[in-house]
C-alpha positions in Angstrom: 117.6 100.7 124.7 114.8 98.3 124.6 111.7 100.0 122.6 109.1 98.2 125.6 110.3 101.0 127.7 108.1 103.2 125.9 105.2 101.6 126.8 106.3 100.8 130.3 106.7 104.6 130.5 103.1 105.3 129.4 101.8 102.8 131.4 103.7 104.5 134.5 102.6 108.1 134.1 99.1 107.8 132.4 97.8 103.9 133.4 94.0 105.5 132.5 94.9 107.0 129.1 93.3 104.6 126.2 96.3 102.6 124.2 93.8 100.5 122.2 90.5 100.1 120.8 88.7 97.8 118.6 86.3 99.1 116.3 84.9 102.1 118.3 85.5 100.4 121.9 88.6 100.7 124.2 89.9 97.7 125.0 92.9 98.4 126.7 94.4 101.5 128.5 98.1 102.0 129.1 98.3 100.9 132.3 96.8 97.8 131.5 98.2 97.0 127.8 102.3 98.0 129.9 100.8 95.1 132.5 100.2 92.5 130.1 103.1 93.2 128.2 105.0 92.2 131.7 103.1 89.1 132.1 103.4 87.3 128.9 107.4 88.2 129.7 107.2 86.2 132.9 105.4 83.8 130.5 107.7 83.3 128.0 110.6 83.5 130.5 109.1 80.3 131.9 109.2 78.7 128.6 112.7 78.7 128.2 113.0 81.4 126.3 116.4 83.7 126.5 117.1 87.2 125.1 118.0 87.7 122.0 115.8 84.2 120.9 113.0 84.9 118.0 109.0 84.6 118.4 106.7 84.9 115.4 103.0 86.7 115.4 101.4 85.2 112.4 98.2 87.1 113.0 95.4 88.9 111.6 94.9 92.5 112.8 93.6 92.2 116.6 94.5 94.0 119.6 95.9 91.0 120.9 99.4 92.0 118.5 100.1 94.9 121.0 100.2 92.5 123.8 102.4 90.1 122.1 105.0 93.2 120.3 105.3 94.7 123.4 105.3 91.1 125.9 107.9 89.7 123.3 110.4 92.5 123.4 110.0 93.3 127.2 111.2 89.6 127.4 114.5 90.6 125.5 113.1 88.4 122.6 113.1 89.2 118.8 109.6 90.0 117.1 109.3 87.9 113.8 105.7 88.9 112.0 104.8 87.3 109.0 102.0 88.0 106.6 98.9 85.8 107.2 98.1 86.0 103.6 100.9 83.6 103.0 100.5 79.5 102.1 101.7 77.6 105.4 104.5 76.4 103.1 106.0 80.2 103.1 105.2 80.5 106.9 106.9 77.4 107.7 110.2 78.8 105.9 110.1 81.7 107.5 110.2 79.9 110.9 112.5 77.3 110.0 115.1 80.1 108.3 114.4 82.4 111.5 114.5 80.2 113.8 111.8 81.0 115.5 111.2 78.7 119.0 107.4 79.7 119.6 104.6 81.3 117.4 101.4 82.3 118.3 98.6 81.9 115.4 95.4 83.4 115.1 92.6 80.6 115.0 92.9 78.6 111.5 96.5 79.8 110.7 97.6 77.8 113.1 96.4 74.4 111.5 97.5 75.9 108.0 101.1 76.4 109.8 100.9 72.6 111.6 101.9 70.5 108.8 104.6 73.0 107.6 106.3 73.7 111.1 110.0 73.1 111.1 111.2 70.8 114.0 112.9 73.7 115.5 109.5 75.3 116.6 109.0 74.3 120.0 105.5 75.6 120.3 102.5 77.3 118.0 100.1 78.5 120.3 96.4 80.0 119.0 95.8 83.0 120.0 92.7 83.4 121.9 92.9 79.6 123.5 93.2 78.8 127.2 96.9 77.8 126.8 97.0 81.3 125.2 95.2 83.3 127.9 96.8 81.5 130.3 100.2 83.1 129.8 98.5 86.7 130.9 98.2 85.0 134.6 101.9 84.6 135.1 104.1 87.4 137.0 105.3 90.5 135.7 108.8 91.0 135.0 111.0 93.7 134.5 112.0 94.6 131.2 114.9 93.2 129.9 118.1 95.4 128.8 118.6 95.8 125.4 121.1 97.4 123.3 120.1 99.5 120.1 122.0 97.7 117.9 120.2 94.2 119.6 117.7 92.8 116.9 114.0 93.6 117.6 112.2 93.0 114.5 113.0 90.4 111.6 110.8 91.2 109.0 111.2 89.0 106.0 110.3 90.7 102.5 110.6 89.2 99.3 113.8 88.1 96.9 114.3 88.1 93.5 115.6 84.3 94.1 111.7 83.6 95.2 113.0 83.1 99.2 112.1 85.8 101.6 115.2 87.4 103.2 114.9 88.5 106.8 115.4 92.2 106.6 116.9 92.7 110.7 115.7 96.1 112.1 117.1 96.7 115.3 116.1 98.5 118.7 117.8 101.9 116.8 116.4 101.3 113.3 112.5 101.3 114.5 113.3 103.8 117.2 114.7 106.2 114.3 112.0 105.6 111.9 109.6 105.9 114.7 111.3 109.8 115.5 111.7 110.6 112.0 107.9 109.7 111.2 106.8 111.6 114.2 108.3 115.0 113.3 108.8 115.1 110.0 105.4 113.5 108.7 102.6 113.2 111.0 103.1 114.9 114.2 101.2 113.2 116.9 99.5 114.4 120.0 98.1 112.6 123.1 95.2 110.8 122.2 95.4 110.9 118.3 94.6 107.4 116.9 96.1 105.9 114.4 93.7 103.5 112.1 95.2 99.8 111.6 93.3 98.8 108.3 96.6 97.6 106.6 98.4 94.7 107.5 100.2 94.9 110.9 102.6 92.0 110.5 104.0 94.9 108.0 103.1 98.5 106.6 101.1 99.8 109.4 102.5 97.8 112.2 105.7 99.9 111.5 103.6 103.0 113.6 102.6 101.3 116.2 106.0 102.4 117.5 105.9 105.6 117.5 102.2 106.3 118.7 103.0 104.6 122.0 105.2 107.7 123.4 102.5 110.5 122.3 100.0 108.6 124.1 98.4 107.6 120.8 95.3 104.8 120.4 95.4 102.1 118.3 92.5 101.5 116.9 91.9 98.1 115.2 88.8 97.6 112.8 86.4 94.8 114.0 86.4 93.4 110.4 89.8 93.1 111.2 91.0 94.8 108.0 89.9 97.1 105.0 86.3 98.4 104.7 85.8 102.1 103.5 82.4 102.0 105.0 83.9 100.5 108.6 87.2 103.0 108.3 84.6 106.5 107.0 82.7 105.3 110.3 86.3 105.2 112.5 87.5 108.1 111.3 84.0 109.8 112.8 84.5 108.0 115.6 88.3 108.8 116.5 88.7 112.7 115.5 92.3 113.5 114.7 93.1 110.1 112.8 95.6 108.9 111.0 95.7 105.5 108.7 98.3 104.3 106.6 97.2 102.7 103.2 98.7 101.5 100.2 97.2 103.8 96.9 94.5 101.7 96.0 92.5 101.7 99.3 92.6 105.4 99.2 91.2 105.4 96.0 88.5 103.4 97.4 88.1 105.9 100.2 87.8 108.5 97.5 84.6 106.0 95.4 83.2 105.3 99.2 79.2 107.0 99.2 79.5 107.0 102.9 79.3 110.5 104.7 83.0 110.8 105.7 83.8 114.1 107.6 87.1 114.8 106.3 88.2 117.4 108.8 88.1 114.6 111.2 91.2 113.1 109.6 95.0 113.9 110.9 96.9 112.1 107.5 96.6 109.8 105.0 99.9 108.1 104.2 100.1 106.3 101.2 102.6 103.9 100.5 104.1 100.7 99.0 103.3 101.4 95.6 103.5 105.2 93.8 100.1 106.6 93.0 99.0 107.9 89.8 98.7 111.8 89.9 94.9 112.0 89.0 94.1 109.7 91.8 96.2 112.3 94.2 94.3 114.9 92.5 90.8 113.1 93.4 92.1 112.3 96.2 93.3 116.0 97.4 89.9 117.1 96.1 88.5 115.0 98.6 90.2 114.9 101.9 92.0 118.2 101.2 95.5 118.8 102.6 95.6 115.7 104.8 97.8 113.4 102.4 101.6 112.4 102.6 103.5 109.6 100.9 106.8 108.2 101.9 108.7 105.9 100.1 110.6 103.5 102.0 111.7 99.7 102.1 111.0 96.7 104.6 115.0 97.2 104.6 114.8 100.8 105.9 110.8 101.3 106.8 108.9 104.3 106.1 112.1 106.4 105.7 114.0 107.0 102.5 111.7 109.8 101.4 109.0 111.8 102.0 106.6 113.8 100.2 104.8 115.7 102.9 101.2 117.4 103.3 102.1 120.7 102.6 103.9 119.4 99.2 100.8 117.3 98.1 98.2 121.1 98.8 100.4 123.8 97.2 98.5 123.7 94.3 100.2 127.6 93.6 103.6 126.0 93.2 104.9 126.3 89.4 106.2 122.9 90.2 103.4 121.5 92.0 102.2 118.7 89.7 105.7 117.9 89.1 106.6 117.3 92.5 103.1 115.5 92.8 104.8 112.6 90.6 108.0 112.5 92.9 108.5 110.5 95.9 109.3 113.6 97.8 112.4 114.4 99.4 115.1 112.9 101.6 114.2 112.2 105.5 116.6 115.3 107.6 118.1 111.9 109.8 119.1 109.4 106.2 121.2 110.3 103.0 120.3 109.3 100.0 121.8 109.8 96.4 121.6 108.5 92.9 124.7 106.5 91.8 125.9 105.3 88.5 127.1 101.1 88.5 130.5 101.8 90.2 128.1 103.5 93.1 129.7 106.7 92.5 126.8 109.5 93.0 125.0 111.6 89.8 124.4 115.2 89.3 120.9 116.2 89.1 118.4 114.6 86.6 120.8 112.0 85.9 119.0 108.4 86.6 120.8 105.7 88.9 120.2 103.4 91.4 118.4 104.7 94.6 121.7 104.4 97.7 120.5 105.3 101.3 121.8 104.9 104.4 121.4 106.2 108.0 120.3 104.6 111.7 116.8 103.7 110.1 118.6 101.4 107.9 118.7 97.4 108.8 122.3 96.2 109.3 121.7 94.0 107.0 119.9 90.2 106.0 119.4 87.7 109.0 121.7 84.9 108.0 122.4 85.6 104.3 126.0 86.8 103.7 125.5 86.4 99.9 122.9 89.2 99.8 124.5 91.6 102.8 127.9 91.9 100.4 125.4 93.0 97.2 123.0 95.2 99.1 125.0 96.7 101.9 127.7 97.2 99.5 130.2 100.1 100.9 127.5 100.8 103.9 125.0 101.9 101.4 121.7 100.0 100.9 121.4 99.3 97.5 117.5 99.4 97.0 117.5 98.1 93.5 115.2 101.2 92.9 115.7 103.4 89.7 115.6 107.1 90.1 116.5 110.8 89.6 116.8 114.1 92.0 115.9 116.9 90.4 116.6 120.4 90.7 114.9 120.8 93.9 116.0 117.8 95.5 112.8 116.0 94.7 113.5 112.1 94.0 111.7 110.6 90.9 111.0 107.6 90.5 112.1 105.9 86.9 111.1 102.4 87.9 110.9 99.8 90.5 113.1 97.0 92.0 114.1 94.6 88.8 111.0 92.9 88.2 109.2 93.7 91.3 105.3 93.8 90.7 103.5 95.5 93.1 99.8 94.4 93.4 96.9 96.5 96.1 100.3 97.2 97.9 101.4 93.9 98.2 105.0 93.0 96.8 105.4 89.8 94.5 108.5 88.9 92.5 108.0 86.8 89.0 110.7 84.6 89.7 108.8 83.1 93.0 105.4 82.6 90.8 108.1 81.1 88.2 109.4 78.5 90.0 106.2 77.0 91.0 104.9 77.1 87.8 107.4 75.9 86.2 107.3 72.8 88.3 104.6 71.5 86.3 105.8 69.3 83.5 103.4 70.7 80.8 104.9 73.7 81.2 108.0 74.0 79.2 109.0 78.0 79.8 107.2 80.9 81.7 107.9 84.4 82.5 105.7 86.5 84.7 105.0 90.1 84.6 102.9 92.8 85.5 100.1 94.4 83.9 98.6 97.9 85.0 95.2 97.4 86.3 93.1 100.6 87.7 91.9 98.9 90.9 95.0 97.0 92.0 97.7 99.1 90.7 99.5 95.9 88.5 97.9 92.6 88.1 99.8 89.3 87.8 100.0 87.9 84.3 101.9 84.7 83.0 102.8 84.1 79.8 103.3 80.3 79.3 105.0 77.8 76.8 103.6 74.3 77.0 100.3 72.6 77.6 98.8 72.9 80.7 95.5 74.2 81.0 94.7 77.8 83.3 92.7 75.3 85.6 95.7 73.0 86.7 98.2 76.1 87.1 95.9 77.8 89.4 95.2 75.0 91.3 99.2 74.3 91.6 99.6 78.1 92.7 97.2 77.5 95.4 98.9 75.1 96.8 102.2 76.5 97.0 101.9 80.0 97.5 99.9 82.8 98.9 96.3 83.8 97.0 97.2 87.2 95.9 100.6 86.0 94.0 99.0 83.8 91.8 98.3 84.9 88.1 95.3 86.8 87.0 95.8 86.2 83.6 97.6 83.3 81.5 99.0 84.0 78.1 99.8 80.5 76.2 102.2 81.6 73.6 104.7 79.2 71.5 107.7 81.2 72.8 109.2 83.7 74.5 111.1 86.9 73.7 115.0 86.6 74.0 118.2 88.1 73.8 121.2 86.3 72.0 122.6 85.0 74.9 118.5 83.1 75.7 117.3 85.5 78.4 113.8 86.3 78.4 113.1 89.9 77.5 110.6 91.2 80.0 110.5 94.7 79.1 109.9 93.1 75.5 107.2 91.0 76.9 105.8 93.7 78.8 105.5 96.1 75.3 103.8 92.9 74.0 100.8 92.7 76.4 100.0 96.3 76.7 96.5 96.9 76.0 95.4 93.8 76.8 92.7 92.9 79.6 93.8 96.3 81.2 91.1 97.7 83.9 
């Protein structure tokens, strides 16, 4: 089953329906989105390009993402989207690791992906150029078979080692999470938009999918990403809305003057990051009963948990604000349990390591054998998440993946920051952390032994990695915590700098 025949199906039976819109205008309708989608097939048929071969989208949010999703995978190719946040250094990893023969680039990621592309990328095209637009004049094809188990979507998420891992969700995997979102969380109808404000090389790309068979619209902002004002204005604009959106920008939407009609939104989903209770409180008070979270992974998207709408409103439950601190409950189509270190699962209230597994799970890590025998260990995915159920099956979250810092919904990992700093030669040791900030959810702090100067680590972050995983704050202490055996002791570290700089 090749998930392009979703859209070729729309595009059949309702060609005049509206599939996309930017800002408040349609842009493209079904019949013409399923169209171009055939085209850039032909196109990248032409090119060389066989099934089963990888393409990368390294683009800010634009319609033009729908045309290449759904071109790419009705050519029997493999969609790679990475985050154009990222330093061209990570992008041209990703690429080289992926093996990715042809990108496309929005304008200015492509020159900061130039001097970092591997020598197996055959071609980086810019999106919006003539060489681009040019592909949309070649032939239709017909879709190209696919199996469900065929990969349709590598989507590379962090490590703990500071290398992304390409996390390989297949044909079944985003068809499942696609179902499971669409009847178990936010039922859609024909014509129901869904608001991309978060990224869609990840988080709210993932429902894309399953709008495309309810005939839904996907509505892209002009600014091309988050702006309460811009999103209060779509959500007038496009009744029966939904928008995914990791806690912080609904807390924004919450602080935003602008004369937002609430009733006018389907669901907010929040994600990537738990949200304080008050803020779900403020939140609730707000939008009323229009909020859902799910807890899931890039390794098994959107669907390990869900805490739905009617959960989040039933203030009369003796439980309620308990259950308002959970991550919900298990997805009907995915198990999940709590196991102790031997994998062997715990009795209620008993805290273990978060196992799931089911079809929305990836099969496992594109080309990185060493990680599939830890994680997939005994066809579980180990999530490296810390939990408990309790008595009414609700899952609790005791703390997050090792050292995993999640900042404005964005996922960093200390030991990637580490490595760059440490690269520097006045700096003897370093261990990062993070610190709880109010806007951001947890700000990125180093604490650093040695002599260099805030000044010359920033500017050595900068030019290695991504903006928004460099360090907020540095510490410049004489040493670090340790065990006896010389491990730094985060969680000691961590005791240390509470209270400080905290927003």
């Amino acid at each position: 089953m090749n998930l392009a025949v979703w859209l070729q199906r729309a595009g059949q039976s309702h060609a005049g329906r509206p599939a996309v819109a930017l800002g408040t205008r349609v842009v493209r309708r079904y019949g013409e989105l399923a169209e171009r989608a055939a085209r850039l097939a032909g196109a990248l048929q032409t090119l060389g390009l066989r099934p089963g071969d990888r393409v990368a989208i390294v683009a800010k949010n634009s319609p033009d993402i729908l045309d290449l999703m759904y071109g790419i995978w009705q050519a029997g190719l493999a969609v790679v989207p990475a985050n154009a946040k990222l330093h061209g250094a990570e992008l041209g990893y990703i690429l080289e690791h992926s093996g990715v023969r042809v990108c496309f680039a929005s304008a200015g990621l492509d020159d900061e992906i130039a001097p970092h592309a591997p020598a197996t990328l055959e071609r980086l095209i810019r999106i919006g150029s003539a060489e681009y637009e040019a592909l949309f004049a070649a032939g239709t094809v017909a879709m190209v078979a696919r199996q469900p188990d065929d990969l349709a979507w590598l989507f590379y998420t962090s490590g703990t080692t500071g290398r992304p891992k390409g996390a390989m969700l297949t044909h079944r995997v985003l068809a499942a999470a696609s179902h499971a979102y669409a009847t178990q969380v936010d039922p859609i109808a024909p014509g129901d938009a869904i608001l991309h404000a978060a990224p869609m090389s990840h988080g709210s790309g993932l429902y894309i999918m399953a709008h495309v068979p309810r005939l839904g619209v996907q509505v892209v902002p002009e600014s091309g990403g988050f702006e309460p004002d811009e999103v209060c204005a779509l959500f007038d604009t496009w009744p029966n809305a939904s928008m995914f959106a990791a806690p912080t920008m609904i807390k924004r939407l919450v602080e935003c003057p602008a004369d937002l009609c609430a009733e006018h939104i389907r669901t907010l989903i929040w994600g990537g990051a738990p949200m304080y209770v008050e803020d779900t409180l403020r939140a609730l008070d707000r939008f009323g009963p229009r909020l859902a979270q799910i807890y899931g992974q890039g390794e098994a998207p959107m669907t390990i948990t869900t805490l739905s709408k009617a959960d989040i409103a039933d203030r009369d439950h003796p439980n309620w604000l308990a259950r308002l601190a959970s991550a919900g409950r298990p997805y009907a189509d995915v198990e999940v349990r709590v196991a102790d270190a031997d994998d062997n699962a715990l009795p209620v209230g008993q805290t273990g390591e978060i196992l799931c597994r089911g079809d929305v799970v990836m099969p496992g890590y594109w080309q990185n054998d060493e990680a599939n025998v830890t994680t997939m260990r005994g066809g579980w995915l180990h999530t490296g998440d810390v939990g408990a159920f309790d008595a009414g099956g609700y899952l609790v979250l005791k703390d997050r993946s090792k050292d995993l810092i999640i900042s404005g919904g964005s996922n960093i990992y200390p030991r990637e920051v580490e490595e760059v700093l440490l690269a520097s030669d006045k700096v003897r040791e370093v261990s990062v952390i993070g610190r709880p900030d109010a806007e951001w959810g947890e700000v990125v702090v180093a604490y650093v032994v040695g002599d260099a100067s805030a000044a010359e680590l920033d500017a050595l972050c900068l030019s290695h990695i991504a903006r928004f995983k460099r360090p907020k704050d540095y510490v410049f202490v004489d040493t670090l915590p340790k065990n006896n055996y010389g491990k730094i002791l985060k969680t000691e570290l961590r005791q240390r700098d509470a209270g400080r700089g905290q927003g």
